[in-house]
mmCIF file of the N, C-alpha and C atoms, coordinates in Angstrom:
data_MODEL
# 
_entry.id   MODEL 
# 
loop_
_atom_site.group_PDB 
_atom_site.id 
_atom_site.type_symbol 
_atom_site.label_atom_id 
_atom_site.label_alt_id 
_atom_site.label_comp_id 
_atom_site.label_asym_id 
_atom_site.label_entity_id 
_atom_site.label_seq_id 
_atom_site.pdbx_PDB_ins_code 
_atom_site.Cartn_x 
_atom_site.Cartn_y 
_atom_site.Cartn_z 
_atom_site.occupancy 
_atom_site.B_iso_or_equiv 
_atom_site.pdbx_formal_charge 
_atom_site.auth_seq_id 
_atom_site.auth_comp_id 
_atom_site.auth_asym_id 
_atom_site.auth_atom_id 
_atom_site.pdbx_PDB_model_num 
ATOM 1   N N  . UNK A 1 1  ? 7.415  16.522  -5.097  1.00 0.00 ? 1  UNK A N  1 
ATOM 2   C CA . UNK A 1 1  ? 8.379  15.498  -5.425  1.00 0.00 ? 1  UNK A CA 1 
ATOM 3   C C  . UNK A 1 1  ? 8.040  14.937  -6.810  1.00 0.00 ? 1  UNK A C  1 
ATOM 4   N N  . UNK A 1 2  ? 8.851  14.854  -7.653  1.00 0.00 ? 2  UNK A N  1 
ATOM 5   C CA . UNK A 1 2  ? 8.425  14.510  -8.896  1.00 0.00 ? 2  UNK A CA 1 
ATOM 6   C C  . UNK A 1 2  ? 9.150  13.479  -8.938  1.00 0.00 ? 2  UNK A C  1 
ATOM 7   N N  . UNK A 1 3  ? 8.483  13.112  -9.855  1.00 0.00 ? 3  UNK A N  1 
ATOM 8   C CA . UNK A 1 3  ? 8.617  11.090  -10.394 1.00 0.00 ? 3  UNK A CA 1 
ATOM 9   C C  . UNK A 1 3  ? 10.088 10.572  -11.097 1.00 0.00 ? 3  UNK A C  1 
ATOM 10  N N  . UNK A 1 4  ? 10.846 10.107  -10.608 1.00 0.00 ? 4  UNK A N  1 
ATOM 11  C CA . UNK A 1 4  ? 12.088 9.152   -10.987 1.00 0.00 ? 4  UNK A CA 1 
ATOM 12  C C  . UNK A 1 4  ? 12.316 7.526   -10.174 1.00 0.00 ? 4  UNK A C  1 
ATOM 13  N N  . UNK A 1 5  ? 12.673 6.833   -11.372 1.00 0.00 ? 5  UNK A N  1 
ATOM 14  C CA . UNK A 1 5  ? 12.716 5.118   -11.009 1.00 0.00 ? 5  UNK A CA 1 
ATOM 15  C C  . UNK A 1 5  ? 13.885 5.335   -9.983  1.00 0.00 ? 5  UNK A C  1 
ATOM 16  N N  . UNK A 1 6  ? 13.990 3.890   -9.321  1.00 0.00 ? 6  UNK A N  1 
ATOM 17  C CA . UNK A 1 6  ? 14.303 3.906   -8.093  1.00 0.00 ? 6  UNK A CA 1 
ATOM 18  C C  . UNK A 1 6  ? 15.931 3.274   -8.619  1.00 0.00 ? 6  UNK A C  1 
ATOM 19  N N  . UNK A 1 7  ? 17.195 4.147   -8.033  1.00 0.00 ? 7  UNK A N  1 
ATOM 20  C CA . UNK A 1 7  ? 18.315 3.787   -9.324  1.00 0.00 ? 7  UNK A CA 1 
ATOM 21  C C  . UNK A 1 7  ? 18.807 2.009   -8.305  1.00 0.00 ? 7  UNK A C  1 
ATOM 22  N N  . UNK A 1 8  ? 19.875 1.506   -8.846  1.00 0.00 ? 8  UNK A N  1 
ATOM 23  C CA . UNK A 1 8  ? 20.686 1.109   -8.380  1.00 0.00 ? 8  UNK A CA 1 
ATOM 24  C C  . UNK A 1 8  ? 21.082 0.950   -6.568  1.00 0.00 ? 8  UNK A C  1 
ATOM 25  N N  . UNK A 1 9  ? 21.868 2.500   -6.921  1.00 0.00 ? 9  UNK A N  1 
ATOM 26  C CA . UNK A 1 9  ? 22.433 3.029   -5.265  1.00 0.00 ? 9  UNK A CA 1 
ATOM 27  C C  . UNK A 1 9  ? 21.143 2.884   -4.216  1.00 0.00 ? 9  UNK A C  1 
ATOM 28  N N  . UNK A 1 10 ? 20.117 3.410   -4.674  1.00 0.00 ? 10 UNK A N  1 
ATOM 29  C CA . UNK A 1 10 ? 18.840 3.461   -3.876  1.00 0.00 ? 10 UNK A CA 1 
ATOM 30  C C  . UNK A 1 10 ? 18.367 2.081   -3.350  1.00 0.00 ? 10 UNK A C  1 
ATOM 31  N N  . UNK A 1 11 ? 18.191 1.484   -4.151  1.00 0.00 ? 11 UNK A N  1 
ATOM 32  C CA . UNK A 1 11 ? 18.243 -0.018  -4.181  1.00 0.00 ? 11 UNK A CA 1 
ATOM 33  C C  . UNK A 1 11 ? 18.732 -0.650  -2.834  1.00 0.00 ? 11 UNK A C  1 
ATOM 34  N N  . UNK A 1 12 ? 20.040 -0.571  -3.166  1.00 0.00 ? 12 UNK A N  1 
ATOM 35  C CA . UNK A 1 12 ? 21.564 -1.112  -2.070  1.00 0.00 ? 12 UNK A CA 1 
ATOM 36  C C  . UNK A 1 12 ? 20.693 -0.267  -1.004  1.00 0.00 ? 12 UNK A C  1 
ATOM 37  N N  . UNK A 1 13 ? 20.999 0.888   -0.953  1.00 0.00 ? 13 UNK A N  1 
ATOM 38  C CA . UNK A 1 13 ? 20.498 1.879   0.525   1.00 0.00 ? 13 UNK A CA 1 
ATOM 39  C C  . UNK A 1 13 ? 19.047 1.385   1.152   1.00 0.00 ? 13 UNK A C  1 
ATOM 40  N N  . UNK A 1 14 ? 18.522 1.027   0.504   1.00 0.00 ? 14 UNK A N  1 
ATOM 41  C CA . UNK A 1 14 ? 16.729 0.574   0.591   1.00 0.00 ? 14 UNK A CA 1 
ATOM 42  C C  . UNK A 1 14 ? 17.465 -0.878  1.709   1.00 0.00 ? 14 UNK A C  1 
ATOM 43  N N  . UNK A 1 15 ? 17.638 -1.707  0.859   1.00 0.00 ? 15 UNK A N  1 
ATOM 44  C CA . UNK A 1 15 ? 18.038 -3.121  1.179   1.00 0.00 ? 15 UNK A CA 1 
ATOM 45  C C  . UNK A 1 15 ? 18.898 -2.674  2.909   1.00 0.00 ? 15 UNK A C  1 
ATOM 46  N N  . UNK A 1 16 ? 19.642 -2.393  2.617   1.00 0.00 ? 16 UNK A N  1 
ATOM 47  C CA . UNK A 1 16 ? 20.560 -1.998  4.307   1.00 0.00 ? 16 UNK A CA 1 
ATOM 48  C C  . UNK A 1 16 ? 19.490 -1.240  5.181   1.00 0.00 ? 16 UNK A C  1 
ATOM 49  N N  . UNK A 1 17 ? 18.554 -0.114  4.940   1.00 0.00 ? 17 UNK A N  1 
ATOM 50  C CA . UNK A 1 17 ? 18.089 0.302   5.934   1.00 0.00 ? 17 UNK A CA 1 
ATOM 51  C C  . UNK A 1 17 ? 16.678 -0.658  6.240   1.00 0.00 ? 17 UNK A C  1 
ATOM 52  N N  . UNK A 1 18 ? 15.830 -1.560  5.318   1.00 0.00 ? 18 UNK A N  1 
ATOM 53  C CA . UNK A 1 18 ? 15.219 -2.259  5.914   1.00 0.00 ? 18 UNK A CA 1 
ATOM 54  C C  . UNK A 1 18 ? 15.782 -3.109  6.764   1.00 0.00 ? 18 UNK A C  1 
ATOM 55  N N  . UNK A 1 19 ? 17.081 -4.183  6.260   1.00 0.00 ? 19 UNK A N  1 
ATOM 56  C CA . UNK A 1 19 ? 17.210 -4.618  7.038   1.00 0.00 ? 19 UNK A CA 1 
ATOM 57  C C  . UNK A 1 19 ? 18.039 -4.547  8.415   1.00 0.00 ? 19 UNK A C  1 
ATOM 58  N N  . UNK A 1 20 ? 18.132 -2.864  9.320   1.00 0.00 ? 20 UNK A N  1 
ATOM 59  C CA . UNK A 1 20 ? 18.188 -2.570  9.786   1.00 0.00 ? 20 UNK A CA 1 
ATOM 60  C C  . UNK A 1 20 ? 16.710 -1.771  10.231  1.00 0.00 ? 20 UNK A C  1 
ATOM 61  N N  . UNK A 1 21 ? 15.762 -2.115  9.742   1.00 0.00 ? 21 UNK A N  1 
ATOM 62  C CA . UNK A 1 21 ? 14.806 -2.000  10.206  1.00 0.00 ? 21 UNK A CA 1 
ATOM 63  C C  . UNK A 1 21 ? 14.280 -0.791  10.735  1.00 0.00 ? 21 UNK A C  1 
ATOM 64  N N  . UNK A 1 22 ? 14.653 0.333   9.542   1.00 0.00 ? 22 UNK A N  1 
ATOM 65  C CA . UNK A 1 22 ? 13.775 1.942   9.988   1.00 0.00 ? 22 UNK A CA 1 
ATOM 66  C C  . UNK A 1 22 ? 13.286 2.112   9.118   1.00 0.00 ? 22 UNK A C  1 
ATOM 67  N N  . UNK A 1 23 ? 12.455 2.462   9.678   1.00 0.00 ? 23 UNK A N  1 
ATOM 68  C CA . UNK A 1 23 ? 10.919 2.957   9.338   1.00 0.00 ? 23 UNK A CA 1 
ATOM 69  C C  . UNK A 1 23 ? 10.432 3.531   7.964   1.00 0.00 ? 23 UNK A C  1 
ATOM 70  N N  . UNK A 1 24 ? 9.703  2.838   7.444   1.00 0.00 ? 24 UNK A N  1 
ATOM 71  C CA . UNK A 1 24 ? 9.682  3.395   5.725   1.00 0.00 ? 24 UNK A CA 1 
ATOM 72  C C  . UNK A 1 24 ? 9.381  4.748   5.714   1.00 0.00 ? 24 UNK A C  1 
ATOM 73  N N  . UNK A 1 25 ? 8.535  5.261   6.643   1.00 0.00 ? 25 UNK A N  1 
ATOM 74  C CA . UNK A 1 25 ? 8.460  6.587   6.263   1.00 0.00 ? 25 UNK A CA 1 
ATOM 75  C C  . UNK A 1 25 ? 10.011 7.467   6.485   1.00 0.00 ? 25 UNK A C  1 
ATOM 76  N N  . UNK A 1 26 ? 11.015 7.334   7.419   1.00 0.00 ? 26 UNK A N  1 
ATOM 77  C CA . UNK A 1 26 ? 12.030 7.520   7.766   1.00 0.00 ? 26 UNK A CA 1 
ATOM 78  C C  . UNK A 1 26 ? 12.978 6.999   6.047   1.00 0.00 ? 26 UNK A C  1 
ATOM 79  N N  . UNK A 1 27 ? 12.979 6.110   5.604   1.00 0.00 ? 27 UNK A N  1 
ATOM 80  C CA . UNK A 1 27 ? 13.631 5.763   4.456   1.00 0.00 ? 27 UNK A CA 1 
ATOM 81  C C  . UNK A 1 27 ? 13.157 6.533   3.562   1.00 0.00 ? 27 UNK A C  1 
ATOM 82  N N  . UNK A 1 28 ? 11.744 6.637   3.268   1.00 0.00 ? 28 UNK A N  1 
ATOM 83  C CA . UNK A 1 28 ? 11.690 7.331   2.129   1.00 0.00 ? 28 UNK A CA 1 
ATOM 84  C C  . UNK A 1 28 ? 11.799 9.019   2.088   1.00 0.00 ? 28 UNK A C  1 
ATOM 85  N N  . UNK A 1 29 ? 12.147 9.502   3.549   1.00 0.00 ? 29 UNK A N  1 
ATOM 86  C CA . UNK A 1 29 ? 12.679 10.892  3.390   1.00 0.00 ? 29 UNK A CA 1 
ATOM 87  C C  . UNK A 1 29 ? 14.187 10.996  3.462   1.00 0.00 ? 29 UNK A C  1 
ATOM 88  N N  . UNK A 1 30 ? 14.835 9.743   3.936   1.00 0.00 ? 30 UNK A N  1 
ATOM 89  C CA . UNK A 1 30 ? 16.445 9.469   3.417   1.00 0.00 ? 30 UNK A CA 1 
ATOM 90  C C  . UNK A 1 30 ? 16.368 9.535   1.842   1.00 0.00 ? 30 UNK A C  1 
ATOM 91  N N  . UNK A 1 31 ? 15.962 8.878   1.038   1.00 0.00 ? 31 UNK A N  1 
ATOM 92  C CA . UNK A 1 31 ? 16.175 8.342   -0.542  1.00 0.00 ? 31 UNK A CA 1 
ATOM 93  C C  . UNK A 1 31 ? 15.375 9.595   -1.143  1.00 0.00 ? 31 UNK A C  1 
ATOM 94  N N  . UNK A 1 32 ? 14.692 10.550  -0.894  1.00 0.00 ? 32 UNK A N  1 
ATOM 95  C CA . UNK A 1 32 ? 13.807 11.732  -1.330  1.00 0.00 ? 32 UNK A CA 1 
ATOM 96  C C  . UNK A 1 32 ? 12.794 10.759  -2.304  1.00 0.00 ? 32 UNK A C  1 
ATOM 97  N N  . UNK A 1 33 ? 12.468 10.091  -1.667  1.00 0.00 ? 33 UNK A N  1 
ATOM 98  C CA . UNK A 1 33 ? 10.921 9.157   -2.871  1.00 0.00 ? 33 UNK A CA 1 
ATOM 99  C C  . UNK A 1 33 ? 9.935  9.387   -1.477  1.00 0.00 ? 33 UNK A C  1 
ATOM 100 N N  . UNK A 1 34 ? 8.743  8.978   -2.246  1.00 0.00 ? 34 UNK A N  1 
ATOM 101 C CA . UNK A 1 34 ? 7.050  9.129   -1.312  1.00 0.00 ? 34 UNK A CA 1 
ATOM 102 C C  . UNK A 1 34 ? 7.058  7.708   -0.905  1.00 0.00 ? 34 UNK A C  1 
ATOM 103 N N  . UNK A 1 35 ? 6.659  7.463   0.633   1.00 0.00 ? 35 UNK A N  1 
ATOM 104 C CA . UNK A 1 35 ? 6.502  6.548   1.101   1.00 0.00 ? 35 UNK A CA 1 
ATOM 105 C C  . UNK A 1 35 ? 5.902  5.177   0.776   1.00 0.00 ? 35 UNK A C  1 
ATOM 106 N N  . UNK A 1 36 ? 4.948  5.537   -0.364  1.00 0.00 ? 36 UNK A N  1 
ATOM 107 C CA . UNK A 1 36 ? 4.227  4.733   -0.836  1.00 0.00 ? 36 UNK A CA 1 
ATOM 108 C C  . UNK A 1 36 ? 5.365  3.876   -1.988  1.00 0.00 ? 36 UNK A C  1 
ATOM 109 N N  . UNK A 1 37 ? 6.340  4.836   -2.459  1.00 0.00 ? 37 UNK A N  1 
ATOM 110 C CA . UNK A 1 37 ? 7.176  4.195   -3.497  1.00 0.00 ? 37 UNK A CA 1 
ATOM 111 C C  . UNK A 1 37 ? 8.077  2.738   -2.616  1.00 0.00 ? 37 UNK A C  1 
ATOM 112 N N  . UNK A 1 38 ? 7.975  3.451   -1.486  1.00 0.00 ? 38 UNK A N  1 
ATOM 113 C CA . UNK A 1 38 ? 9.052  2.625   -1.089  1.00 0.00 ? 38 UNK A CA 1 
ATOM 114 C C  . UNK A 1 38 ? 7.969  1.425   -0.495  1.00 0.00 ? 38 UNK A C  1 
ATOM 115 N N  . UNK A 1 39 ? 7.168  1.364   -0.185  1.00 0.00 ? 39 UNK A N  1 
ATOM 116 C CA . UNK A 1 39 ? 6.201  0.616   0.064   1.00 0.00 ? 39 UNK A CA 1 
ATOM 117 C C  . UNK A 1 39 ? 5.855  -0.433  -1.081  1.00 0.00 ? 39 UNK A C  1 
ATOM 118 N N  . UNK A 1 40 ? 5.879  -0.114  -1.691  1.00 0.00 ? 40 UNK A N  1 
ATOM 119 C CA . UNK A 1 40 ? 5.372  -0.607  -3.260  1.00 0.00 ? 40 UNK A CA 1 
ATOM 120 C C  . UNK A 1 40 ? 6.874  -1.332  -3.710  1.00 0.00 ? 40 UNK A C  1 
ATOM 121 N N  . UNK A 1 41 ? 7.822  -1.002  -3.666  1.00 0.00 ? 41 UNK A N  1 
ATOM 122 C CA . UNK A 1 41 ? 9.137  -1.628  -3.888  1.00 0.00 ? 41 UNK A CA 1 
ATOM 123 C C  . UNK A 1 41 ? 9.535  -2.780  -3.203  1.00 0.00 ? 41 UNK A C  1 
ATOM 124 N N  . UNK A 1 42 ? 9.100  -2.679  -1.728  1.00 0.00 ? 42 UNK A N  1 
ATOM 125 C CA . UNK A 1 42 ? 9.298  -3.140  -0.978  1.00 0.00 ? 42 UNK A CA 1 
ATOM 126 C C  . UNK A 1 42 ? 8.695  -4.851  -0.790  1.00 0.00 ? 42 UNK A C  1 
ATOM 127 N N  . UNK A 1 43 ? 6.982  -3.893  -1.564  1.00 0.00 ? 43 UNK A N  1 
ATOM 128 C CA . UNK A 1 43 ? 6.159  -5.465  -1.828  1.00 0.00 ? 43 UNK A CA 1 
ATOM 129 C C  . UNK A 1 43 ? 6.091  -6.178  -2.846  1.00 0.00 ? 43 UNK A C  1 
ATOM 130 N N  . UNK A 1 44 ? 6.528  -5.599  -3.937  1.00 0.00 ? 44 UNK A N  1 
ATOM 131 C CA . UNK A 1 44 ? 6.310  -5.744  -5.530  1.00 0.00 ? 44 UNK A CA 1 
ATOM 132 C C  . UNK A 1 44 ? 7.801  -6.611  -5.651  1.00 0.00 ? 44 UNK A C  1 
ATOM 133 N N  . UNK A 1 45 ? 8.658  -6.628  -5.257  1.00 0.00 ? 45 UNK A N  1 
ATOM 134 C CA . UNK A 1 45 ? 10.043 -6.620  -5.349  1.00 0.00 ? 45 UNK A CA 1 
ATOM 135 C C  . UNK A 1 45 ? 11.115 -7.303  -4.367  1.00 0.00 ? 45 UNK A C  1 
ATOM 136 N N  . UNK A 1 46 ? 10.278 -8.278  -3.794  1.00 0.00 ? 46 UNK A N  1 
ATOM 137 C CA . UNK A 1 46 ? 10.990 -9.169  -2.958  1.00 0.00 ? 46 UNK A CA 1 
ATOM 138 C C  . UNK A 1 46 ? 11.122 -10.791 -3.093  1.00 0.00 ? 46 UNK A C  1 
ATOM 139 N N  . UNK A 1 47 ? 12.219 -11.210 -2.385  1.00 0.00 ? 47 UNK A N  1 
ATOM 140 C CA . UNK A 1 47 ? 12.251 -12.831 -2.671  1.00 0.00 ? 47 UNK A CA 1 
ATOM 141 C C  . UNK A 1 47 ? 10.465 -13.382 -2.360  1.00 0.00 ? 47 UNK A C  1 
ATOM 142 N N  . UNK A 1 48 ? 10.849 -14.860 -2.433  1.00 0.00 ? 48 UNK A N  1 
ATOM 143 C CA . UNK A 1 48 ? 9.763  -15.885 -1.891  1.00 0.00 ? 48 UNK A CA 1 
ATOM 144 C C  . UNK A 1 48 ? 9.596  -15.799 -0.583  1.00 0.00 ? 48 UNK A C  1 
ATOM 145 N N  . UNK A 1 49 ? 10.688 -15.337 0.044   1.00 0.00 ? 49 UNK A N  1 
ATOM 146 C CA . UNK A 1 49 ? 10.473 -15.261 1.652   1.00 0.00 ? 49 UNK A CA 1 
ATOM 147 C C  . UNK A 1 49 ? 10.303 -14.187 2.353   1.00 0.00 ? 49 UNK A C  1 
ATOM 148 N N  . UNK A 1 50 ? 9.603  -13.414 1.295   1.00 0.00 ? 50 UNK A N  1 
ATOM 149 C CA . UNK A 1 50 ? 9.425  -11.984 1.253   1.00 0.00 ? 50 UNK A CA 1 
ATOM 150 C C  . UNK A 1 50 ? 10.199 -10.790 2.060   1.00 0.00 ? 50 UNK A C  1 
ATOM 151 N N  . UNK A 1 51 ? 11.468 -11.097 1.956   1.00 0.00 ? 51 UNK A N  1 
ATOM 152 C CA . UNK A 1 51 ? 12.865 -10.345 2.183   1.00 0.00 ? 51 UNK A CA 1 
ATOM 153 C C  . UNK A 1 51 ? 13.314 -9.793  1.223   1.00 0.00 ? 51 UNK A C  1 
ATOM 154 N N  . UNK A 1 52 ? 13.639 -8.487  1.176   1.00 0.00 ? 52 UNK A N  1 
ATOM 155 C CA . UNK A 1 52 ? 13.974 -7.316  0.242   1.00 0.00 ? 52 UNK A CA 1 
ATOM 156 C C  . UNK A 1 52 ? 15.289 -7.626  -0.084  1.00 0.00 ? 52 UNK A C  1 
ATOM 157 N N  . UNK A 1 53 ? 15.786 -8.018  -1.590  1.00 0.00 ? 53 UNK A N  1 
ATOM 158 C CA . UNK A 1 53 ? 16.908 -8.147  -1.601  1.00 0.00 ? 53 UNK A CA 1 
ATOM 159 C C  . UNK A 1 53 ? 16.933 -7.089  -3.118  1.00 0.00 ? 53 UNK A C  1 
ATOM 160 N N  . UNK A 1 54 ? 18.160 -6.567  -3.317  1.00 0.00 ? 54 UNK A N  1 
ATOM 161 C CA . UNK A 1 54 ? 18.556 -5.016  -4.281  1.00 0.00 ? 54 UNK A CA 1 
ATOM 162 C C  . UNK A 1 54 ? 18.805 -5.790  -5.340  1.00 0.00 ? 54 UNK A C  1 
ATOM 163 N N  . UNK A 1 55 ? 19.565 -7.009  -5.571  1.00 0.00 ? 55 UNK A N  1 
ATOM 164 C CA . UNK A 1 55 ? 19.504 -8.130  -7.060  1.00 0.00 ? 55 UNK A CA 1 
ATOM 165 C C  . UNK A 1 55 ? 18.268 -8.473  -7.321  1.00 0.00 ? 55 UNK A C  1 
ATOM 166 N N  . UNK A 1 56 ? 17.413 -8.760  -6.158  1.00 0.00 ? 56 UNK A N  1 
ATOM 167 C CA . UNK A 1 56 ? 16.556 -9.723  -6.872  1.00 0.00 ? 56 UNK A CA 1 
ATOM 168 C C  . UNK A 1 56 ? 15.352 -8.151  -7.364  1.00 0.00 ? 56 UNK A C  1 
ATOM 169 N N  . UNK A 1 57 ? 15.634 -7.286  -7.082  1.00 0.00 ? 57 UNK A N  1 
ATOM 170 C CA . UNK A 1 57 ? 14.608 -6.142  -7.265  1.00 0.00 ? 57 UNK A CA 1 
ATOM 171 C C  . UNK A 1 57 ? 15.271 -5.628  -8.879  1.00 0.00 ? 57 UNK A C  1 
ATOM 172 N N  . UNK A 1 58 ? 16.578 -5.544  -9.064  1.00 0.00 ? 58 UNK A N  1 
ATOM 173 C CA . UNK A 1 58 ? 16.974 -5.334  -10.217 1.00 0.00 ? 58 UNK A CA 1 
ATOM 174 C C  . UNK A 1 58 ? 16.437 -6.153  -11.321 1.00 0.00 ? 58 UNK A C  1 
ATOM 175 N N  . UNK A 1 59 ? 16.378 -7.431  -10.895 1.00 0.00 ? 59 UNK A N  1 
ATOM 176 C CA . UNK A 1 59 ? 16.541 -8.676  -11.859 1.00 0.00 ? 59 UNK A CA 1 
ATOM 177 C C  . UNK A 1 59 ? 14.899 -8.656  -12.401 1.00 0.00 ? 59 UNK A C  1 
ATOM 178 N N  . UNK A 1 60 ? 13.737 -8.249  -11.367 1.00 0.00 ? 60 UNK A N  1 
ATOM 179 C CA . UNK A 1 60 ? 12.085 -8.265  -11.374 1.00 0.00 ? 60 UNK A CA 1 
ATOM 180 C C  . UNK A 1 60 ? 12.260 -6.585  -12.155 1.00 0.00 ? 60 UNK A C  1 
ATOM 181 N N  . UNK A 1 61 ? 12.945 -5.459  -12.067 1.00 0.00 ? 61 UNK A N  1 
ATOM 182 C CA . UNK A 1 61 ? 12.483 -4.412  -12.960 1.00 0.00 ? 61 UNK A CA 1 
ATOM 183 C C  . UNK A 1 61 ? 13.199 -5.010  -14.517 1.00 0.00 ? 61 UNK A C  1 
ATOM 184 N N  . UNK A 1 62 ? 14.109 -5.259  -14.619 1.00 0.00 ? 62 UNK A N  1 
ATOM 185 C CA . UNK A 1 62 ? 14.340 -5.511  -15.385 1.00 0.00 ? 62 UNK A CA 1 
ATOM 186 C C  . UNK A 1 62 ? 13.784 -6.485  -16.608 1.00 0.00 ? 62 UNK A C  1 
ATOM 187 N N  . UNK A 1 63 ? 13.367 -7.600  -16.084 1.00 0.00 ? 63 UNK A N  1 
ATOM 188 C CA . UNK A 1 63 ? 12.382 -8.147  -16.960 1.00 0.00 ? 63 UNK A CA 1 
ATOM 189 C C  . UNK A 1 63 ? 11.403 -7.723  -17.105 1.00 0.00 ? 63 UNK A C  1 
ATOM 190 N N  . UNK A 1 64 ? 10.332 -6.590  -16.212 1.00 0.00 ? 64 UNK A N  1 
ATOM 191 C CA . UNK A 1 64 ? 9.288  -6.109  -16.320 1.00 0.00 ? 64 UNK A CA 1 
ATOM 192 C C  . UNK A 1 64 ? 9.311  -4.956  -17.601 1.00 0.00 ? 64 UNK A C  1 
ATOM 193 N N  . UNK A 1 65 ? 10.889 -4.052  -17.467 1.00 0.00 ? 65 UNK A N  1 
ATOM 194 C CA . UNK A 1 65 ? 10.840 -3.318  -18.926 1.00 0.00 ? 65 UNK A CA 1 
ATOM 195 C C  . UNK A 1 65 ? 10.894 -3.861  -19.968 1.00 0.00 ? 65 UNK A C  1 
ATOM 196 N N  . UNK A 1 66 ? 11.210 -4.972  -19.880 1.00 0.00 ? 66 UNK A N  1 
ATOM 197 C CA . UNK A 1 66 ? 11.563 -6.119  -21.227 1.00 0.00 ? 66 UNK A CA 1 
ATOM 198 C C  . UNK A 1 66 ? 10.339 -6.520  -21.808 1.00 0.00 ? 66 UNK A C  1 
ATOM 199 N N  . UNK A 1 67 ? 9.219  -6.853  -20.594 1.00 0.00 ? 67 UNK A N  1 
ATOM 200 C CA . UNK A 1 67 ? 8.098  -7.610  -20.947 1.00 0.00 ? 67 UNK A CA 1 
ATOM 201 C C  . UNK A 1 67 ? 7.399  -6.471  -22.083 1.00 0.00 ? 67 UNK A C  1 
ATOM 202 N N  . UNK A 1 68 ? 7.466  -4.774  -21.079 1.00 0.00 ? 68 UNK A N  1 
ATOM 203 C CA . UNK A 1 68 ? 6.865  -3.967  -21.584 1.00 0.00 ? 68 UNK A CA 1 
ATOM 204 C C  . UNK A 1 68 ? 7.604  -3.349  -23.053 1.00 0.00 ? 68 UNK A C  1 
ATOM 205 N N  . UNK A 1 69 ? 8.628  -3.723  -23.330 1.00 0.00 ? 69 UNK A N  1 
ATOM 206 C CA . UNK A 1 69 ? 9.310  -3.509  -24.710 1.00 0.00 ? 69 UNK A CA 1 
ATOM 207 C C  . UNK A 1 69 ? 8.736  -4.171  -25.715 1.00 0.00 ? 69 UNK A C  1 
ATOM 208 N N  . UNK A 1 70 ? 8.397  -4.997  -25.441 1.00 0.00 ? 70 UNK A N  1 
ATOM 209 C CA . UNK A 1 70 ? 7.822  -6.592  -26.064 1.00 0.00 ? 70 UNK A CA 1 
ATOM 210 C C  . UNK A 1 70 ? 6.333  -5.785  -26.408 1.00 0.00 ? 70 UNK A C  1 
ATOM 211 N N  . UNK A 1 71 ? 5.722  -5.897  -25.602 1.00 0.00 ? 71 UNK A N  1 
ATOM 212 C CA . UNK A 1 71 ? 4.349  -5.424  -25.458 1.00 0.00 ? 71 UNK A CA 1 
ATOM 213 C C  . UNK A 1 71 ? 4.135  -3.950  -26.581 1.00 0.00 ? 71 UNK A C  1 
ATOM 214 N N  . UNK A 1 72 ? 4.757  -3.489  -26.425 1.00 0.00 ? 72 UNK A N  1 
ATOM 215 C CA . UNK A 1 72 ? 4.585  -1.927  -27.547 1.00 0.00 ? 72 UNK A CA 1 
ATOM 216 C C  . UNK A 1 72 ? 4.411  -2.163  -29.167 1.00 0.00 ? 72 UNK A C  1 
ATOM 217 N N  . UNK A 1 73 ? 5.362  -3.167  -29.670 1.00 0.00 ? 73 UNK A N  1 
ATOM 218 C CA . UNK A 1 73 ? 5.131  -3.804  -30.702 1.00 0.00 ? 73 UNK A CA 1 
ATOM 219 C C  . UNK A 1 73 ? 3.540  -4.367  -31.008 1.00 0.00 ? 73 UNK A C  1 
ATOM 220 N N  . UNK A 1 74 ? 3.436  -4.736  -30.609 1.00 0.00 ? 74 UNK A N  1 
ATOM 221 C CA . UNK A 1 74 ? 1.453  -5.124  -30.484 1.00 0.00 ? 74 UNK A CA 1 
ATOM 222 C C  . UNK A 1 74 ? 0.607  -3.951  -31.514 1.00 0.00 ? 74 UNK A C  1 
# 
């Protein structure tokens, strides 16, 4: 399985099947990513009430490429 960011659609699909509540390893052979990705998304990438929401995961990569845009200049 080779390495691609987690798009949009994936996102939305991530968000509905947690909170329908199957099984990450089961999700991450739906979305073709390694379990650990989705694991890592899952923790890295959630509200304060640590509920997976697909905006608020957009809104946290998104400033994180920004930070790292910023950062290269250095």
């Amino acid at each position: 399985m080779s390495y691609t960011h987690i798009t949009r659609v994936q996102r939305n699909e991530l968000a509905v099947l947690l909170k329908a509540k199957v099984k990450k390893k089961d999700i991450a052979q739906l979305l073709n990513k390694d379990r650990t990705t989705i694991w890592r998304e899952r923790t890295k990438k959630c509200r304060e009430d640590k509920v997976y929401d697909a905006r608020v995961a957009k809104r946290i990569t998104k400033n994180n490429r920004i930070k790292g845009i910023r950062g290269l200049g250095r």
